[in-house]
N, C-alpha and C positions, 0 to 999 in steps of 0.2 A: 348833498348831491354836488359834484364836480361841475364847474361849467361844463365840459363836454358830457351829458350819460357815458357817453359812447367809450371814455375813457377810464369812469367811474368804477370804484371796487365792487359796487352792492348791483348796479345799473347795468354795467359794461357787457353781460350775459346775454341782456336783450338786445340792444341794440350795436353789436359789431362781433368780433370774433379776439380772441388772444392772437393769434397768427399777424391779424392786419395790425393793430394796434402796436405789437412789434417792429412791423414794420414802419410805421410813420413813428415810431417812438425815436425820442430826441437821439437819442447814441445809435441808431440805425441812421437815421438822417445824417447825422455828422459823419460814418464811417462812409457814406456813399457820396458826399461833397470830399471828403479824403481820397476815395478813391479815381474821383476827375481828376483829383490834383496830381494822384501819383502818373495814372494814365496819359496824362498832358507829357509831364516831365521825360515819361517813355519812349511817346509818340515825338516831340523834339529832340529825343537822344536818338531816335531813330533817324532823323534827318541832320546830324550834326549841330543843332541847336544848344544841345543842353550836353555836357561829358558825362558819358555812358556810369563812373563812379557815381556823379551826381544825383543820374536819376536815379542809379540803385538805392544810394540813399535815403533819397526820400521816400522811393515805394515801401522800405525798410522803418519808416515813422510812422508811417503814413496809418497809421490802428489808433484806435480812438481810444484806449486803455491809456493810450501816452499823453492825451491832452488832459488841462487841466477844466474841467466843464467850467468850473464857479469862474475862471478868468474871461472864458468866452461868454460866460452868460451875463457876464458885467457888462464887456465889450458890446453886446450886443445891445443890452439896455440905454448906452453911450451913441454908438455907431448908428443904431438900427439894423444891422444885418450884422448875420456870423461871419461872414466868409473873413473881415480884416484881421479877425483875431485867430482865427483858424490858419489863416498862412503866416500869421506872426507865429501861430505855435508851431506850425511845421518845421520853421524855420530856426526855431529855439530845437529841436528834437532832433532833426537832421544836421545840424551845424552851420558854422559861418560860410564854407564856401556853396552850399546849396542853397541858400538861402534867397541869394540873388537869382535864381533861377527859378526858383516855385512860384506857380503865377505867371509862367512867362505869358505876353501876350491876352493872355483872360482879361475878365471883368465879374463882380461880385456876379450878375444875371449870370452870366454862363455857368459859371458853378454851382447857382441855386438850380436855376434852372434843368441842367442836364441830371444834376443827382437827382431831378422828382422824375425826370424821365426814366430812369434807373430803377428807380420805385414802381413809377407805372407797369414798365417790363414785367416786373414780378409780382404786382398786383392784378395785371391782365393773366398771366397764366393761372394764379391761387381763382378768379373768378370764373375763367373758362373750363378748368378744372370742375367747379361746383355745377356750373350750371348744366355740365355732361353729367355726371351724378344726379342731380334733378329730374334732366331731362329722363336717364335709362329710369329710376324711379317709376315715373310718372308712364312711362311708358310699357313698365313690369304691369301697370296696374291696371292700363288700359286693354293690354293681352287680355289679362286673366279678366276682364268686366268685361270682354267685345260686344258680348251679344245676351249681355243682362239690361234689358229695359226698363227703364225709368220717366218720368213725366220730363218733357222738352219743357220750358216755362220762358213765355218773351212776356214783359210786362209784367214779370212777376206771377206772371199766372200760366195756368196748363195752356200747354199750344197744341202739338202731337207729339209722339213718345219719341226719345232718344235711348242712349244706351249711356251704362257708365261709363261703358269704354271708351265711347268715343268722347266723352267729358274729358276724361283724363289723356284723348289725345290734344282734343282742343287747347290743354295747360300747355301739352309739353311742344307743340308745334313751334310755338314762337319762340322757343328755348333754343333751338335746332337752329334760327335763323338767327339769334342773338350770337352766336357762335361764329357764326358765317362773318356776323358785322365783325365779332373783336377781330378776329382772322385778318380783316381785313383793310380796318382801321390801323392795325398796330404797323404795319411800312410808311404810314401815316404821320402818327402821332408818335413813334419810339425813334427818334432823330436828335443827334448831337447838336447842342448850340455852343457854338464857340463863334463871336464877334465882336471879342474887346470893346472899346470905350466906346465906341457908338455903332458898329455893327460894320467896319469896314476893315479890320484887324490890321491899321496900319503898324502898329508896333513890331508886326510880324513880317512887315515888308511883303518882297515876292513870296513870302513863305507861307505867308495865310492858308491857300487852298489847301497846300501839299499836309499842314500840321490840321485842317479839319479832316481829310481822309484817311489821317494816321490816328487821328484818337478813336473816330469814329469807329476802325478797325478795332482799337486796344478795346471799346467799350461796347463792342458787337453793334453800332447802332448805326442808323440810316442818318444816311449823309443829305441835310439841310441845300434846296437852292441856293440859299444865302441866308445869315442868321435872323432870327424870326425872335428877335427882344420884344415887338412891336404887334407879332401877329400871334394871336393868341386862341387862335382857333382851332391847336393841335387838344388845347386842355378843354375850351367851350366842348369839342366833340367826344371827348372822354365823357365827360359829365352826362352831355345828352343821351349818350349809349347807355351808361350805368342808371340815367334814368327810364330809357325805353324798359331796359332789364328789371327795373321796379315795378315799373307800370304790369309788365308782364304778372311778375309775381301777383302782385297787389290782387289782379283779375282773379287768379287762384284764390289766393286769400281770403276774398271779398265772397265766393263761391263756398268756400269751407263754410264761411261763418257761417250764410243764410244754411247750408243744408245741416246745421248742429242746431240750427234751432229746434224747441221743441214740439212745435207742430209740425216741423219736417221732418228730423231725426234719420235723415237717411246715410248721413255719415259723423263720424269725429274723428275730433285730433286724438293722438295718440295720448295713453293716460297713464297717468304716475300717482301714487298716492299725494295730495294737497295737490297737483298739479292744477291750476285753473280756477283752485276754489277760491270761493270768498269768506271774508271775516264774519260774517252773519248767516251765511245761506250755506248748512255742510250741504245742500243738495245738487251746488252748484258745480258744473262743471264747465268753465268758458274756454271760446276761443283762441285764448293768449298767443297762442305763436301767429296766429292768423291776424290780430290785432296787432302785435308788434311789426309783423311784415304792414301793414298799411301803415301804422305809422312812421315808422324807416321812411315810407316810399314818399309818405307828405312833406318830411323833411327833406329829403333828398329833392324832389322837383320843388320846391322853396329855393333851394339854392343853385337851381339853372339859370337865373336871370343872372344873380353872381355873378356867375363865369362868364353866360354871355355879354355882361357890362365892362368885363374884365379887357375883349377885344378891342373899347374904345378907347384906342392908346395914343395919348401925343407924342410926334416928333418920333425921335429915337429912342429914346426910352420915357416911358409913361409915369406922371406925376401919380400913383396910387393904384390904379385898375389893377395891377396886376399882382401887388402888395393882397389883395384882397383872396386872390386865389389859392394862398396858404392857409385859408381860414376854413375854405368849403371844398376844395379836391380833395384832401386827404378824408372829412368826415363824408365824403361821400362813396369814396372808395369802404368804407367801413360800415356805414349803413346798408351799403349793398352786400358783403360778407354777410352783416347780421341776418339780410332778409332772406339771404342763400338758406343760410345755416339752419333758420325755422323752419322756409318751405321744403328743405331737405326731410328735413324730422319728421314732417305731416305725411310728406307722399309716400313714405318708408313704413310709418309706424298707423297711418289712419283706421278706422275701423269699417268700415263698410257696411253697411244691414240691406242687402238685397231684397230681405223680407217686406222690409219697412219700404221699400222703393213700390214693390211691387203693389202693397196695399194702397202707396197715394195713388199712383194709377190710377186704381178705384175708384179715390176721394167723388170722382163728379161723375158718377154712373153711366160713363164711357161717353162722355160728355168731348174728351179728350180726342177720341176718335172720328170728329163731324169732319174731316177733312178728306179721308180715309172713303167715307161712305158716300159722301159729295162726291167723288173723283169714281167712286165704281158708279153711280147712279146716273153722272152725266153725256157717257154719250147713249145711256136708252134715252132721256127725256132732255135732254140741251143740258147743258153748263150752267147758264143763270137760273132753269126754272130749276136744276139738281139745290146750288146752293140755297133757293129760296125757301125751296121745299124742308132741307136739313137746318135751317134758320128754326122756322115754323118747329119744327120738330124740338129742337132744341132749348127753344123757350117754352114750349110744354111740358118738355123733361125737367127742366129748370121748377116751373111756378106749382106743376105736380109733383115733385118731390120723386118719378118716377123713373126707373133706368133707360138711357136712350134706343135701346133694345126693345124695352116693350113699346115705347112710344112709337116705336119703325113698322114694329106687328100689330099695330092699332090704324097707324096713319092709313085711308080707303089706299090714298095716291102711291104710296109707298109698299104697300102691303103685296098690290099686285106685281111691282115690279122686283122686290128683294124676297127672294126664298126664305126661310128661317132658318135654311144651314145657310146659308150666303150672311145672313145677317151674323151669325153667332162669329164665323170669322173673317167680319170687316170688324168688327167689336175687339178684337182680340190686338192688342200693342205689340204680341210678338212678331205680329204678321205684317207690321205695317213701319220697318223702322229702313228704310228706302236703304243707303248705299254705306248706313254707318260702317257696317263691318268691313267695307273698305276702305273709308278713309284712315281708320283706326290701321287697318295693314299699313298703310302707306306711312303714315307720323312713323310707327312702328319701325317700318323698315328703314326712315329715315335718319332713325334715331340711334340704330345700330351700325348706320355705316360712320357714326360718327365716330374720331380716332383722338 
């Protein structure tokens, strides 16, 4: 196993996607610190700073096919960071008179720094992308279940009936508002940092302001109040989103599994031959995408304090906090693709047994229903004496082993006031599932306005 799974050949299926791992892979990361660099020399030829041949130049090296990785990765083991050997290579590749110009005004952070912004960018669209895919999913399914009833269970046990549908609106609801956040997060968090040696870009003289609105322009991104070496609450709020969005999944997940179980049986994952099985048990068919999505998500929220430990920065630039944040933003960006990637497969491919839904229902001899019968019961005889009465009832039905039906046409107190057609449909779960079929419209329709 690689220290990362996430990176791993045998592993890397469960826990992240080939797309993200591309993406934080080392010669994407290098060609996107290139690309600052070209965009700089740009955005200063654009202002007279740097001669317009020069910066062609360099944007012209500026490919990560032309460095030599094994000198950078020496450099770096020496250094501690790429960036001195990365503008030493530009400057070997582009020639002698560009050379002095690459780098004008920067500092190793700005070029870490903005290239993971650059990443972000496209790892915010690859996530928002999935989780609208998730969400229309989940939402296909809650259509088509609106008004198939199933047991409601708080505590683990029957409460009153629900519907699938509205189950599967309840997943995809917060997906809908997860969207909303990255939307609205990313003018936020996707912001150029350009503030040389200590964050006051005196190297650039008067020029400062005018060369952070012109790169910021070359690299489509939002333009920083002033550079942000020190405040590290653009990345702490990535993380925490990518973990709400776990969390969210995780609730799916954690739902899958309990209704796969075998006294439940009222849904599964989608099945492949060996898919789930185990070494000893061919009978087995587990959870795995369900269990990989919670484990992702444990990992993932393990490493928010990271980040949030990351903002406690000295001075102008921080002795380590932020060294750190190379270690857990990118695996978190990829544990969240992976957990995409299952709960995608689940809400697409699950099975559903209506039949089986229908028979727990049953499980407690309409036991499920004492809420139902309390609420038609209490305004003939009061509220408290209704509930005390369907209590009574209910721990007879319980210790008798008899359906709460017949205990209602037995009870003296009850018998005169519930007819035996009245009784047969307050007993009945179809009748008694209050506004689901509208919330499920609403998630529904909420999920299709999304673009």
């Amino acid at each position: 196993m690689s220290i990362n799974p996430a990176d791993s050949q045998i592993f890397g299926t469960l826990y992240g996607t080939d797309e993200v791992r591309e993406l934080f892979s080392d010669r994407v990361h290098l060609q996107f610190m290139l690309d600052v660099e070209a965009a700089l020399a740009r955005a200063e030829s654009k202002l007279g700073l740097v001669p317009a041949p020069v910066a062609d130049a360099i944007g012209r090296a500026a490919r990560v096919e032309n460095l030599r990785l094994d000198y950078i990765a020496d450099s770096t083991r020496r250094v501690g960071y790429p960036v001195v050997a990365l503008v030493k290579e530009l400057g070997r590749i582009a020639g002698d008179e560009a050379e002095r110009y690459i780098h004008l005004g920067a500092t190793t952070q700005d070029i870490l720094d903005t290239a993971l912004v650059l990443q972000l960018q496209r790892a915010f669209a690859i996530t928002r992308r999935d989780l609208i895919a998730l969400a229309r999913a989940l939402a296909g399914r809650a259509a088509e279940f609106r008004d198939v009833p199933m047991a409601g269970r708080t505590h683990l046990q029957h409460a009153v009936p629900t519907t699938f549908g509205l189950k599967c609106a309840v997943w995809a609801s917060p997906l809908v508002t997860h969207v909303e956040r990255l939307d609205q997060a990313a003018p936020r968090i996707l912001v150029l940092q350009l503030g040389g040696a200590a964050g006051t870009l005196a190297a650039l003289g008067a020029d400062g302001p005018a060369v952070v609105e012109a790169l910021a322009r070359e690299l489509a991104l939002g333009i920083p109040d002033l550079p942000w070496h020190v405040q590290r609450d653009r990345f702490a709020e990535t993380v925490a989103l990518l973990a709400l969005i776990c969390g969210s999944l995780s609730k799916f997940a954690l739902d899958i599994t309990l209704m796969m179980q075998t006294e439940v049986g009222e849904v599964s994952e989608p099945h492949e031959e060996g898919r789930g099985g185990s070494s000893t048990m061919p009978q087995k068919r587990n959870p795995i995408a369900s269990e990989y999505v919670l484990g992702a998500t444990r990992a993932l929220h393990a490493l928010v304090p990271v980040m949030l430990g990351s903002m406690v920065a000295d001075y102008e630039r921080a002795t380590g906090p932020w060294q750190s944040e190379a270690l857990a933003l990118p695996q978190c960006v990829a544990l969240t693709a992976g957990a995409l990637t299952h709960a995608c497969s689940i809400a697409r491919g699950m099975t559903i047994d209506a039949e089986r839904m229908r028979r727990n229902l049953e499980l407690s001899g309409g036991l499920i229903m004492a809420e139902a019968i309390a609420t038609a019961l209490g305004p003939r005889i009061g509220r408290a004496a209704a509930e005390a009465a369907i209590a009574r009832a209910c721990s007879r039905s319980i210790a008798e082993g008899m359906p709460l039906a017949t205990i209602l046409r037995d009870e003296p107190e009850l018998r005169t006031q519930l007819a035996d057609s009245e009784i047969d449909g307050l007993v009945d779960p179809a009748l008694y599932l209050g506004s689901a079929g509208a919330f499920v419209d609403r998630v529904v329709a909420r999920v299709g306005a999304l673009r």
